[in-house]
PLY file of the C-alpha trace (Angstrom):
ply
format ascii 1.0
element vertex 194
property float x
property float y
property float z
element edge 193
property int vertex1
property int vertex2
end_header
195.96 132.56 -40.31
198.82 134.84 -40.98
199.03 136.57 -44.56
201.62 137.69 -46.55
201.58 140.31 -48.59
203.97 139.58 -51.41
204.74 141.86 -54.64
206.53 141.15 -58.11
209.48 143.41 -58.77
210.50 143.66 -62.50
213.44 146.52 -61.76
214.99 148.50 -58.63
212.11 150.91 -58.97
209.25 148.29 -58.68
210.98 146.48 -55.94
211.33 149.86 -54.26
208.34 150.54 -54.59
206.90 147.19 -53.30
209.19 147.28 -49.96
208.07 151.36 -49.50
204.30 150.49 -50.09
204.33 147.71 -47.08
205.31 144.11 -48.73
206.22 141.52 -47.09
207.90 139.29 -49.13
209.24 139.85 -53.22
209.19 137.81 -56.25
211.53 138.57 -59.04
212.93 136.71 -62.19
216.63 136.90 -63.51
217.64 136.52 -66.95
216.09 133.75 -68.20
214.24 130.65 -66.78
211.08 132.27 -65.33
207.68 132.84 -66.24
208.12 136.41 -67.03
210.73 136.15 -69.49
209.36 138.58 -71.57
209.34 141.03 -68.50
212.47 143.44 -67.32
214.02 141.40 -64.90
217.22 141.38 -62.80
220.79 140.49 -63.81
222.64 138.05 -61.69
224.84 141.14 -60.73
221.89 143.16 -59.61
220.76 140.33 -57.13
222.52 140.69 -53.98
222.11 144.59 -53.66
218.19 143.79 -54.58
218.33 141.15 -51.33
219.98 143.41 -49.28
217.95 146.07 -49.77
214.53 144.20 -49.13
216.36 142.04 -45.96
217.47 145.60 -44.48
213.83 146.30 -44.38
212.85 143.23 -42.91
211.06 142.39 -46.84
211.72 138.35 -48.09
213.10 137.70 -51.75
211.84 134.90 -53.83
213.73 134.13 -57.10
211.85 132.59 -59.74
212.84 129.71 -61.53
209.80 128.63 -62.69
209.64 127.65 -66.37
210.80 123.69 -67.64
214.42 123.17 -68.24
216.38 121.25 -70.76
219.00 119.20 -69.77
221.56 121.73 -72.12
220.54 124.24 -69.71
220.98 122.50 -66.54
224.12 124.22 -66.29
223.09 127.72 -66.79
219.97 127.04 -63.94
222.74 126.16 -61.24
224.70 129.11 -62.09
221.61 131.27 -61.17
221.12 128.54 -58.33
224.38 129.41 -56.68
224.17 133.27 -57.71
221.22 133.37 -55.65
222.35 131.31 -52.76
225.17 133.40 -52.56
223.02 136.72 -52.71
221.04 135.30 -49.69
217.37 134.88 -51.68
215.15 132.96 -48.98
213.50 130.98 -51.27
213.25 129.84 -55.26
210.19 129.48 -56.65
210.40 126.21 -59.17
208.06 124.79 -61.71
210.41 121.78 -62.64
211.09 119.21 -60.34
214.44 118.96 -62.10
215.60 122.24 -60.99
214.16 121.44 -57.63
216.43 118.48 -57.15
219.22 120.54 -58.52
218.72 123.26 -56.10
218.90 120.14 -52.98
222.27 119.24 -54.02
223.70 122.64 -54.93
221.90 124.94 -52.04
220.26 122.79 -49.95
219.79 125.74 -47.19
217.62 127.75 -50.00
213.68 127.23 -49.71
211.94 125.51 -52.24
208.66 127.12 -53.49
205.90 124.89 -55.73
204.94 127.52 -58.15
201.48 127.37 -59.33
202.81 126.35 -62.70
203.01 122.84 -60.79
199.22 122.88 -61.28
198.96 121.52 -57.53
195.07 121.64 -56.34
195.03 119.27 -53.52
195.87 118.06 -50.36
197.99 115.21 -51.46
199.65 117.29 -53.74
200.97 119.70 -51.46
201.52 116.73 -48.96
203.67 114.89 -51.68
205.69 118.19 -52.42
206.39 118.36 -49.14
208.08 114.83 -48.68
210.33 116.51 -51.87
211.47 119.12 -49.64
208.99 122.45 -50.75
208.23 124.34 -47.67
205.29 126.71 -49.69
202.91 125.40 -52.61
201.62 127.81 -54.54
198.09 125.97 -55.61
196.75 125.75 -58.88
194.64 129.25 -59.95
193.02 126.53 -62.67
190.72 124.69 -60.29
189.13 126.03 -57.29
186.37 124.51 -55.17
183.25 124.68 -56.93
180.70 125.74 -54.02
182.79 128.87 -53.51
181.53 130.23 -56.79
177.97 130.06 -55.57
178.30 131.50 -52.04
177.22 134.87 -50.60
178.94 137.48 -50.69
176.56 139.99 -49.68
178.39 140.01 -46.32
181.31 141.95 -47.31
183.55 138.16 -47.50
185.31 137.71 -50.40
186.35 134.37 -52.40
189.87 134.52 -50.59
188.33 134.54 -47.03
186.24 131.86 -48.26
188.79 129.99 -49.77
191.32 130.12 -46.77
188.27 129.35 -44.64
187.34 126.02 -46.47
191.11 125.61 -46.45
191.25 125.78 -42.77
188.85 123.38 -42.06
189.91 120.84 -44.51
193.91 121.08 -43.53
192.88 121.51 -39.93
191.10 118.37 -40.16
193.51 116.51 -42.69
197.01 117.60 -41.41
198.74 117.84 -38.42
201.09 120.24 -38.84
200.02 123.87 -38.98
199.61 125.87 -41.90
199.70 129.41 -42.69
197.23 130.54 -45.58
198.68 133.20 -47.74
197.71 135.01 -50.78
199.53 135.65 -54.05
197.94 137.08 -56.91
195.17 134.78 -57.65
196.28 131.91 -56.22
196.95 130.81 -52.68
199.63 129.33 -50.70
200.11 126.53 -48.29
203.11 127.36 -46.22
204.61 125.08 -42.68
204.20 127.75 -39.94
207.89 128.06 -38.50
0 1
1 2
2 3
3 4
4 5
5 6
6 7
7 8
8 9
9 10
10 11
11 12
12 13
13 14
14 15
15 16
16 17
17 18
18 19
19 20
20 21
21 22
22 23
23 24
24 25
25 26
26 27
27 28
28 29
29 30
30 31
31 32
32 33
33 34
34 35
35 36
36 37
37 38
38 39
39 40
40 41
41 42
42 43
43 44
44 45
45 46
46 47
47 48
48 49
49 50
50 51
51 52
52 53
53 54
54 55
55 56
56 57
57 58
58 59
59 60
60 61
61 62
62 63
63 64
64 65
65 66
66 67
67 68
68 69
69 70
70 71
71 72
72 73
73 74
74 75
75 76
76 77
77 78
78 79
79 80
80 81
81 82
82 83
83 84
84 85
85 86
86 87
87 88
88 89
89 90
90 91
91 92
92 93
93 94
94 95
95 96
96 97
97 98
98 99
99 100
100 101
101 102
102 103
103 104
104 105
105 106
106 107
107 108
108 109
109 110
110 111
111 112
112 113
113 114
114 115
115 116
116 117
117 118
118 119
119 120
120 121
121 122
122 123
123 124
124 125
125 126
126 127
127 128
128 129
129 130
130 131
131 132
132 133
133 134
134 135
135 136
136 137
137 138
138 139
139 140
140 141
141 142
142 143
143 144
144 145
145 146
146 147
147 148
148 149
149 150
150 151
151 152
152 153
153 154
154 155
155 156
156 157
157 158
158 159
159 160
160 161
161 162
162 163
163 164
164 165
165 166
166 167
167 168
168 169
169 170
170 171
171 172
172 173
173 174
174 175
175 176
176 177
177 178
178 179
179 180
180 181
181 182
182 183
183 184
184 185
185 186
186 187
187 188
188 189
189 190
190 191
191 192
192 193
């Protein structure tokens, strides 16, 4: 399983940081419409030198959009939509399915990450995000598999190792198509191996 090592950047400084310190891959909000609202986050200006600055260095950029949208602001979610196509993000993170299907007729080239706010925490989930076009599910941090809680650790495993583990065998066994386990924060990812 390949893991990626993936860092939120609130300002230049933290995204700096994040790229200097070995990340693979970014996630940062822009005014408004993420989870982190009451966070520093980037301007729609400050995008594209933020992008090319991590893609120099070989470093993916997620943009968050992950919070639920009113239909007043659909219009203000596909400005950032296009801003972000246009600064070359690889991939928006989305919580409503709304902005998802927004994002499909607006930027259809942009990935489509299932933020954990999705509260995805099984196969079918991820297999029924993936007929709508996400490429990476972020799984629910609410509910994970009871018998990991009990297992031992003495070992020097941890609950992620475990976790991708029981993963493995369960997708390897459920799903054709490869997967690549990664870790974010505290939950985990599902992502199509390209």
């Amino acid at each position: 399983a390949m893991l990626e090592l993936l860092s939120p950047a609130g300002s230049l400084d933290a995204l700096h940081a994040a790229v200097c310190n070995g990340a693979d891959a970014v996630y940062l909000g822009a005014e408004g419409f993420n989870a982190r609202a009451g966070a520093r986050n980037f301007t729609l200006d400050e995008l594209p030198e933020a992008v090319r600055y991590c893609h120099v260095r070989g470093v993916r950029v997620y943009l968050t959009l992950n919070t639920l949208v009113t239909d007043r602001e659909l219009p203000k979610v596909a400005e950032h939509i296009t801003a972000a196509a246009r600064a070359g993000v690889d991939a928006l993170i989305v919580q409503d399915l709304g902005v998802a299907a927004l994002s499909r007729q607006i930027a259809p080239q942009l990935a489509l990450h299932a933020s954990t706010q999705l509260t995805v925490h099984s196969l079918e989930g991820v297999r029924e995000l993936a007929a709508l076009g996400f490429s990476c599910v972020v799984l629910s941090r609410e509910r994970i598999e009871n018998h990991l809680w009990n297992y031992d650790y003495s070992g020097g495993s941890n609950v992620v190792d475990v976790y991708v583990s029981y993963l493995r065998r369960k997708i390897d066994a459920d799903y054709p198509t490869k997967l690549i386990h990664t870790v974010w924060g505290v939950g985990w990812v599902l992502r199509e191996e390209v």
